[in-house]
Backbone as JSON, one array per atom type, in Angstrom:
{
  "sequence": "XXXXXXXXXXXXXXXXXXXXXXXXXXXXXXXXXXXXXXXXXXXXXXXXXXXXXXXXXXXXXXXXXXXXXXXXXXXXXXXXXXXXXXXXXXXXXXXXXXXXXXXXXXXXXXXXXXXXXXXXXXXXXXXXXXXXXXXXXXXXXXXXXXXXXXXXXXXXXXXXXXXXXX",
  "N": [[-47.5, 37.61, -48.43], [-43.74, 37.34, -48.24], [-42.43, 35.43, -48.1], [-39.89, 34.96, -47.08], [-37.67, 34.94, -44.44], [-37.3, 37.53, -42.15], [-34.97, 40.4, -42.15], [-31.71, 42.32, -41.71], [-30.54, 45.19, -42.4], [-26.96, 45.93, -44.34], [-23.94, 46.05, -43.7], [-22.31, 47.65, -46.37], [-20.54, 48.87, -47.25], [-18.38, 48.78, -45.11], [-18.03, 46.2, -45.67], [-17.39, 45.94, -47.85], [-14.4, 47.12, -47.51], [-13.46, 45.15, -45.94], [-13.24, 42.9, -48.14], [-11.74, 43.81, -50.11], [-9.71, 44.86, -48.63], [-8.43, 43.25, -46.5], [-7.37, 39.54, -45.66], [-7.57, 37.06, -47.8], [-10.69, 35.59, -47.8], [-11.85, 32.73, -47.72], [-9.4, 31.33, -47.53], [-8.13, 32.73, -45.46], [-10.14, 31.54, -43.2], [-9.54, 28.36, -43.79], [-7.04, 28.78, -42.67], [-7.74, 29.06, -40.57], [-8.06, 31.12, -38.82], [-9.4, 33.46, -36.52], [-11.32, 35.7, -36.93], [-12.45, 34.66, -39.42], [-14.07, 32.77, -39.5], [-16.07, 30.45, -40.5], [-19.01, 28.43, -40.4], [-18.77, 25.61, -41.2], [-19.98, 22.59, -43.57], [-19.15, 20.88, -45.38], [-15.91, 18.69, -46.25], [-13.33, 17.98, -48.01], [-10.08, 16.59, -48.9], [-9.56, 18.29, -51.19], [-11.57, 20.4, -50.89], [-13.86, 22.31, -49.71], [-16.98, 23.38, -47.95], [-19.59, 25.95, -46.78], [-21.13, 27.85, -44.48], [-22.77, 30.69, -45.64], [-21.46, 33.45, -44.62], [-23.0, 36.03, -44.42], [-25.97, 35.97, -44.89], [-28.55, 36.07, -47.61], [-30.56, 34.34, -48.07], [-32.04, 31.58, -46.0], [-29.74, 28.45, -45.19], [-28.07, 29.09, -47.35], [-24.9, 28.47, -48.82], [-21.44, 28.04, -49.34], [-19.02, 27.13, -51.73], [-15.91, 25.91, -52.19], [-12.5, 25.39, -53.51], [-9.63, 23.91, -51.86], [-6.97, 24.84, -52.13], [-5.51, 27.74, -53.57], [-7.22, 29.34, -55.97], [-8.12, 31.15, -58.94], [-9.84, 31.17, -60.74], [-12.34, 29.15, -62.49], [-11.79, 28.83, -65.1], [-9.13, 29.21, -66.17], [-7.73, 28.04, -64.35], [-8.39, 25.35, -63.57], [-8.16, 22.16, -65.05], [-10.6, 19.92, -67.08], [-11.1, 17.21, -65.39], [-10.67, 18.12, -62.56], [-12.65, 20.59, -62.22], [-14.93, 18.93, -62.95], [-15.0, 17.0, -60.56], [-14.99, 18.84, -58.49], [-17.56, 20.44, -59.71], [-18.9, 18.54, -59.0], [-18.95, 17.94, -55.52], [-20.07, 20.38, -55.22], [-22.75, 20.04, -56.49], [-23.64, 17.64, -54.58], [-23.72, 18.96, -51.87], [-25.76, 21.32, -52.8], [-28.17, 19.19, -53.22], [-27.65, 18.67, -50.21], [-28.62, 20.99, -48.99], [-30.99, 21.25, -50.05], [-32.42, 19.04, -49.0], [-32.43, 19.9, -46.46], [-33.58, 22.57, -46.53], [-36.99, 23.9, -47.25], [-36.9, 24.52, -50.62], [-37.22, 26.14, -53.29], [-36.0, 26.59, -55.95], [-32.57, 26.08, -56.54], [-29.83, 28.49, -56.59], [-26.73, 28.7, -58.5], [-23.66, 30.19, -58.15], [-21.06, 31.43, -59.4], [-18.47, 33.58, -58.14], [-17.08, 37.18, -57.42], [-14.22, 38.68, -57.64], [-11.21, 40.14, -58.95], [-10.57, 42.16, -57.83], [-11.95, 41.5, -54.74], [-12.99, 39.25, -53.34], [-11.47, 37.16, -54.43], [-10.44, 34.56, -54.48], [-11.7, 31.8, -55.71], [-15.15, 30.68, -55.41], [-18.05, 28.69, -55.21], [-21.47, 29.75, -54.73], [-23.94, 29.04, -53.45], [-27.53, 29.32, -53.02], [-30.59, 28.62, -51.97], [-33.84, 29.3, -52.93], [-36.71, 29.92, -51.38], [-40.18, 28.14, -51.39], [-42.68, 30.64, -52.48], [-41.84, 33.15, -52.45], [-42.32, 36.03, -53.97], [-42.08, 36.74, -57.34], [-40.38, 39.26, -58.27], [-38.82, 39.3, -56.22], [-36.98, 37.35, -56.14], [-34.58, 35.43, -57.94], [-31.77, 37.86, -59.05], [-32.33, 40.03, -56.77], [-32.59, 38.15, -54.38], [-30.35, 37.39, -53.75], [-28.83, 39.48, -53.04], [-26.8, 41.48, -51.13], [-27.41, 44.25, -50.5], [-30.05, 44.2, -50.61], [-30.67, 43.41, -48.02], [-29.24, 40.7, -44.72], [-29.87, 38.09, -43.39], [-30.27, 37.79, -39.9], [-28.61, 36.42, -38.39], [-28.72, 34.01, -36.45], [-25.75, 32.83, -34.47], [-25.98, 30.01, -32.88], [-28.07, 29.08, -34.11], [-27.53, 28.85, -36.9], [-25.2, 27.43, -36.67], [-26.3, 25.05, -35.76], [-28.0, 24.86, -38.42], [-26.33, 24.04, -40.35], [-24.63, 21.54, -39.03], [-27.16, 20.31, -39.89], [-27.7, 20.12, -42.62], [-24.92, 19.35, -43.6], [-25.52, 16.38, -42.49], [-27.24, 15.42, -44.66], [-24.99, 15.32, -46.67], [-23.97, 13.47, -49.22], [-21.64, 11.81, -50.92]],
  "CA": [[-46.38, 36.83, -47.88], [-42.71, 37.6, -49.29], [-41.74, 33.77, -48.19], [-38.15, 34.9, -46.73], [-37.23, 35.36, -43.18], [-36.62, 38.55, -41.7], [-33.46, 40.22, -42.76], [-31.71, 43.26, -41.4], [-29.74, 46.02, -43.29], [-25.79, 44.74, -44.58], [-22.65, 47.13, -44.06], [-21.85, 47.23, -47.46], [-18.97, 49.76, -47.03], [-16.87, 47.78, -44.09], [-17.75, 44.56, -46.39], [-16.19, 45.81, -49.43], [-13.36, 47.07, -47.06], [-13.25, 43.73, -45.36], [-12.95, 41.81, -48.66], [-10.61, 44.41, -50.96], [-7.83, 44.96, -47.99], [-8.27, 42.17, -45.88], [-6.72, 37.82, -46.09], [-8.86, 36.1, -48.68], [-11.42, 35.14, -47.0], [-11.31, 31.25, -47.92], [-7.63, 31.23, -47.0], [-8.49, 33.01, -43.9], [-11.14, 30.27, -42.84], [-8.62, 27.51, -44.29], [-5.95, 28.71, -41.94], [-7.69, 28.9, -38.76], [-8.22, 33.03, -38.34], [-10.7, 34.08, -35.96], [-12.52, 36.58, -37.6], [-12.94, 34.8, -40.42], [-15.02, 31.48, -39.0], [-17.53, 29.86, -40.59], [-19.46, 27.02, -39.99], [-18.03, 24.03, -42.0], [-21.14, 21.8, -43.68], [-18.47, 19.32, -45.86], [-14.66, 19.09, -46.14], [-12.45, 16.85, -48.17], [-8.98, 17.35, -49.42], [-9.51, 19.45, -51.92], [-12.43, 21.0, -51.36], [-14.54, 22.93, -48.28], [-18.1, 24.04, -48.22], [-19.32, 26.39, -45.49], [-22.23, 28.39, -44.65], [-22.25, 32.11, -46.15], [-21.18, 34.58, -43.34], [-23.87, 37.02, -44.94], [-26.77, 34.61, -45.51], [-29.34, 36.73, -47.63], [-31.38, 32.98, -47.59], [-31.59, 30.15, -45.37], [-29.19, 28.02, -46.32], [-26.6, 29.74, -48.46], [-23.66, 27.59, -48.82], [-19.91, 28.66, -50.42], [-18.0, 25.83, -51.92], [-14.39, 25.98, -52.67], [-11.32, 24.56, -53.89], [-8.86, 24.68, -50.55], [-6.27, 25.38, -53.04], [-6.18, 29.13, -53.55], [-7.52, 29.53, -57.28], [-8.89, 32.36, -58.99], [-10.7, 30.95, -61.76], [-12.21, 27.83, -62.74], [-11.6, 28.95, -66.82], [-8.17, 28.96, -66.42], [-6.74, 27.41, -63.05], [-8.75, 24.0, -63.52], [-8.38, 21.19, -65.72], [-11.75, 19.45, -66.94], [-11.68, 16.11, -64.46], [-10.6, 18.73, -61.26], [-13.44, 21.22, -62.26], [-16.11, 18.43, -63.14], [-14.78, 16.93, -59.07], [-15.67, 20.08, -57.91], [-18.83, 20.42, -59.63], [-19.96, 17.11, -58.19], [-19.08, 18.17, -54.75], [-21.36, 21.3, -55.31], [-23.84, 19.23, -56.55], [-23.93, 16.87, -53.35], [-23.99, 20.22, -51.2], [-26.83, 21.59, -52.95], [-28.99, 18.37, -52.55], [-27.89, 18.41, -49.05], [-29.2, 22.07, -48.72], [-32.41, 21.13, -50.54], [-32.9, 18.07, -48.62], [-33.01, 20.69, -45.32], [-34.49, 23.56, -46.03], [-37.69, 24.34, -48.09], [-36.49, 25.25, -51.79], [-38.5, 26.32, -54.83], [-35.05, 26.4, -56.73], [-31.25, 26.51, -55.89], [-29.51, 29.09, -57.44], [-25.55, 28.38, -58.22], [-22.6, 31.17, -59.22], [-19.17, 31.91, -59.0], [-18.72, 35.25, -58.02], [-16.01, 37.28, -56.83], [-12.96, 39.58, -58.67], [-9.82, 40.09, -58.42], [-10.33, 43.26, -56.46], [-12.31, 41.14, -53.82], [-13.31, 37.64, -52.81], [-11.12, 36.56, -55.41], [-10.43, 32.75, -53.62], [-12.86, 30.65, -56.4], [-16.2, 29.39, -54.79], [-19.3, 28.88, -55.78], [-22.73, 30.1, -54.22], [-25.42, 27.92, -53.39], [-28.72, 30.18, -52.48], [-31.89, 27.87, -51.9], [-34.7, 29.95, -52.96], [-37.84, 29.2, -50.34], [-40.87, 28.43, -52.02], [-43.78, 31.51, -52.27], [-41.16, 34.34, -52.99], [-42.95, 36.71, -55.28], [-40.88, 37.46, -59.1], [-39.63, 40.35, -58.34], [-38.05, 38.61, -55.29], [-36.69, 35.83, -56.61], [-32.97, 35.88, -58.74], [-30.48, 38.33, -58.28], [-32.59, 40.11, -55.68], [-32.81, 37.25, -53.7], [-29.04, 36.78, -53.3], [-28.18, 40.6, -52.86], [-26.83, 41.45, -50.25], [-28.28, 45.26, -50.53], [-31.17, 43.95, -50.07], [-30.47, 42.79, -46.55], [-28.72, 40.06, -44.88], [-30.45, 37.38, -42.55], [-30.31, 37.96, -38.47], [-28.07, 34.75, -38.33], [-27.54, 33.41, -34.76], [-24.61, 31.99, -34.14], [-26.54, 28.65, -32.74], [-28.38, 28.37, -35.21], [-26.03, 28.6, -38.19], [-24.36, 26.06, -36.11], [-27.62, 23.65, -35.63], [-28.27, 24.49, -39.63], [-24.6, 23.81, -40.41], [-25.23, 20.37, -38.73], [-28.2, 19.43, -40.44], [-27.19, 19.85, -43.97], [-23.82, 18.58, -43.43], [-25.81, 14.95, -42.41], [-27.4, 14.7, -45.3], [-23.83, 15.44, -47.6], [-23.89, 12.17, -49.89], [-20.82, 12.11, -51.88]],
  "C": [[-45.19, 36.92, -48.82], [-41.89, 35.68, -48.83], [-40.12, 33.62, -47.77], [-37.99, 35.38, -45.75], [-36.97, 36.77, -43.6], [-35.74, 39.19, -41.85], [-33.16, 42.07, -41.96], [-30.59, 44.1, -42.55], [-27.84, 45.27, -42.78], [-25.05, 46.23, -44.48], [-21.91, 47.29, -45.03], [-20.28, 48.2, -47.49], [-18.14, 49.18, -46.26], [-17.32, 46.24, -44.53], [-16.75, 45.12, -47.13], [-14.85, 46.5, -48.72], [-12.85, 45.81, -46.86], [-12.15, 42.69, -47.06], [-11.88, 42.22, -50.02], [-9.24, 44.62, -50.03], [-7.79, 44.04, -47.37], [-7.71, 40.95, -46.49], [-8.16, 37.74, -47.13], [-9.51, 35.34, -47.76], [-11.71, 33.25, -46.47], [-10.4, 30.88, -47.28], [-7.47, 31.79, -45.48], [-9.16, 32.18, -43.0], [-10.44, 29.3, -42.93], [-8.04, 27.45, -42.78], [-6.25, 29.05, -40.27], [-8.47, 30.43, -38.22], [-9.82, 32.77, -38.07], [-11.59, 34.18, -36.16], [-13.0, 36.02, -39.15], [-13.73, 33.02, -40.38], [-16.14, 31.19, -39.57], [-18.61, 28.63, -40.38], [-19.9, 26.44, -41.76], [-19.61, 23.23, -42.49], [-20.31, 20.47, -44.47], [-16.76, 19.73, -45.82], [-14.22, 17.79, -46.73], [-10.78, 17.45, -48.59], [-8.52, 18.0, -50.16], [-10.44, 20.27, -52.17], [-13.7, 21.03, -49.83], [-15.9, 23.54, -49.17], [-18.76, 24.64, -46.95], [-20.67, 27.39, -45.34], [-21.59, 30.01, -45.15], [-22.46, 32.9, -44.63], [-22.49, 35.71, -43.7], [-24.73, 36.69, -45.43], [-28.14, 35.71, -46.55], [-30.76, 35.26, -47.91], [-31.15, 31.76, -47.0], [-30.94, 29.14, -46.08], [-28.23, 28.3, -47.15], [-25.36, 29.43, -48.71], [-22.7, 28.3, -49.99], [-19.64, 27.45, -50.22], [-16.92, 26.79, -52.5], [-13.35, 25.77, -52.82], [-10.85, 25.09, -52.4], [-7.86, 25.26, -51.18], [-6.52, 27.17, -53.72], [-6.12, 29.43, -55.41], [-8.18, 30.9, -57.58], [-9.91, 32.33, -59.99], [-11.03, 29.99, -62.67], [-11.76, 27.64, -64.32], [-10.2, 28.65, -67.15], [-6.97, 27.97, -65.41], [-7.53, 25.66, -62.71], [-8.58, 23.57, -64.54], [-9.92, 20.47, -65.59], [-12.11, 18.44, -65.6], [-11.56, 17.2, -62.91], [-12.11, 19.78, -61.7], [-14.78, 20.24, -62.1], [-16.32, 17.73, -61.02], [-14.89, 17.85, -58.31], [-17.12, 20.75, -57.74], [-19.65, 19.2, -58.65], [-19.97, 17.25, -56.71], [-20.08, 19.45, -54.48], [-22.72, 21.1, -55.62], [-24.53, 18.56, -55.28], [-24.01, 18.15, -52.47], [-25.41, 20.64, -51.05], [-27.87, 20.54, -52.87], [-28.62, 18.52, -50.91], [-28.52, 19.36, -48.48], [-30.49, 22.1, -48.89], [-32.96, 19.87, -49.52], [-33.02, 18.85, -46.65], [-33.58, 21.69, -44.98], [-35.13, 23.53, -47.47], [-36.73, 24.84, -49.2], [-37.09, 24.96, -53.17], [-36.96, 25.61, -55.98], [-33.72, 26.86, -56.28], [-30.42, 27.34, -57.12], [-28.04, 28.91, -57.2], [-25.05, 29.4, -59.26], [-21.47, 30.99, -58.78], [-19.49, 33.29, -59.3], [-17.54, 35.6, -57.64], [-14.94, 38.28, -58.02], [-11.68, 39.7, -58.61], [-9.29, 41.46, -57.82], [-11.02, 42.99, -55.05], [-13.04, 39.63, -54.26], [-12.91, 36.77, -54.05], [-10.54, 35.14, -55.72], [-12.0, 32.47, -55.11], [-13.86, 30.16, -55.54], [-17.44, 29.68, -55.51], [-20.44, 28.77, -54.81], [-23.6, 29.21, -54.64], [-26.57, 28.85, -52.7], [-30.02, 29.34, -52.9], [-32.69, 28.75, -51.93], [-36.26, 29.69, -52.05], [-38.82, 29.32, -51.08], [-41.86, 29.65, -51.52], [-42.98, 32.77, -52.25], [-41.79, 34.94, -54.06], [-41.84, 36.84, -56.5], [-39.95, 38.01, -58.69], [-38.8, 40.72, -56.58], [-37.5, 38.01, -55.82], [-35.06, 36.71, -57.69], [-31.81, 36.8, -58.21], [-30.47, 39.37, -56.6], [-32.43, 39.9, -54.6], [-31.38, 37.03, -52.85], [-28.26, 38.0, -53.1], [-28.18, 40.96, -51.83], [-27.27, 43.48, -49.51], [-29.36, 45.48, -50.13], [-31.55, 43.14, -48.75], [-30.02, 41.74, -46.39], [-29.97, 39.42, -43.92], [-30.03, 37.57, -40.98], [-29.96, 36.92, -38.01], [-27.49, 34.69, -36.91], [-26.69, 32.41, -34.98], [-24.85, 30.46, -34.16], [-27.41, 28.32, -34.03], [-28.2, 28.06, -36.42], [-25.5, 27.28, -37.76], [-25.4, 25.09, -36.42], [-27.76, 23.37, -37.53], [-26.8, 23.78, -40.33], [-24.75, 22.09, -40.35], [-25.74, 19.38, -39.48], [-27.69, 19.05, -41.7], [-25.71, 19.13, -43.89], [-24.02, 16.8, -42.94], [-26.6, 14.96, -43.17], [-26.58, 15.03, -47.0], [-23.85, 13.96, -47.74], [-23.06, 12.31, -50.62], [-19.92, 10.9, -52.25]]
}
């Protein structure tokens, strides 16, 4: 048993187009655009959390300033960074409190040749993942993405978003 849904192969070539010439993706979502929709799980005024468009585990939540930042080292002050963490915090319990998770794994990722909008990755690990599953594996999207319906992104979307405590 590898302990992780189904997953199908990821277009990694019209991603890294997508996210080196394309709107920032954040800022795209922010402002409404189409193609760049995700389903919403919290939202306050300075700060959105949303399911990952490219889930490689149930669950996979992006947080992120709405404010278009590029890096919490230099574009935050301590009390706005630590108000940020704490909303990523409440996230990730709300993620853990809906789906199975051995351990939640949290990064900032991103460059300033793509997905260079600040957020941070939430990836709930499901318990019974073998080792050599588990870590950066786990959250690569090389290693396939999830077969995410629409509805049910939405329904999971939902869930975790009622039990956001903040």
């Amino acid at each position: 048993m590898d302990g992780l849904p189904a997953k199908t192969t990821h277009d990694l070539e019209q991603y890294t187009r997508r996210v080196s010439e394309g709107p920032c993706f954040v800022c795209g979502f922010l402002d409404g655009l189409p193609d760049y929709r995700h389903h919403l799980v919290y939202e306050d005024d300075d700060t959105t959390a949303f399911l990952n468009r490219y889930p490689t585990l149930l669950g996979y939540c992006l947080v992120a300033p709405k404010r278009h930042l590029e890096s919490w080292v230099q574009d935050m002050e301590p009390p706005e960074f630590l108000r940020f963490q704490s909303v990523a915090h409440a996230v990730a319990r709300a993620i853990a409190a809906t789906v199975p998770t051995e351990r939640m794994y949290s990064m900032s990722l991103g460059s300033q040749r793509g997905n260079a909008h600040l957020h941070w990755h939430l990836a709930p690990l499901p318990p019974g993942v073998p080792y050599h599953q588990q870590q950066f594996h786990a959250v690569m999207g090389e290693n396939g993405i999830l077969a995410a319906d629409d509805d049910a992104q939405a329904a999971l979307a939902r869930e975790i978003r009622s039990h956001v405590q903040i």
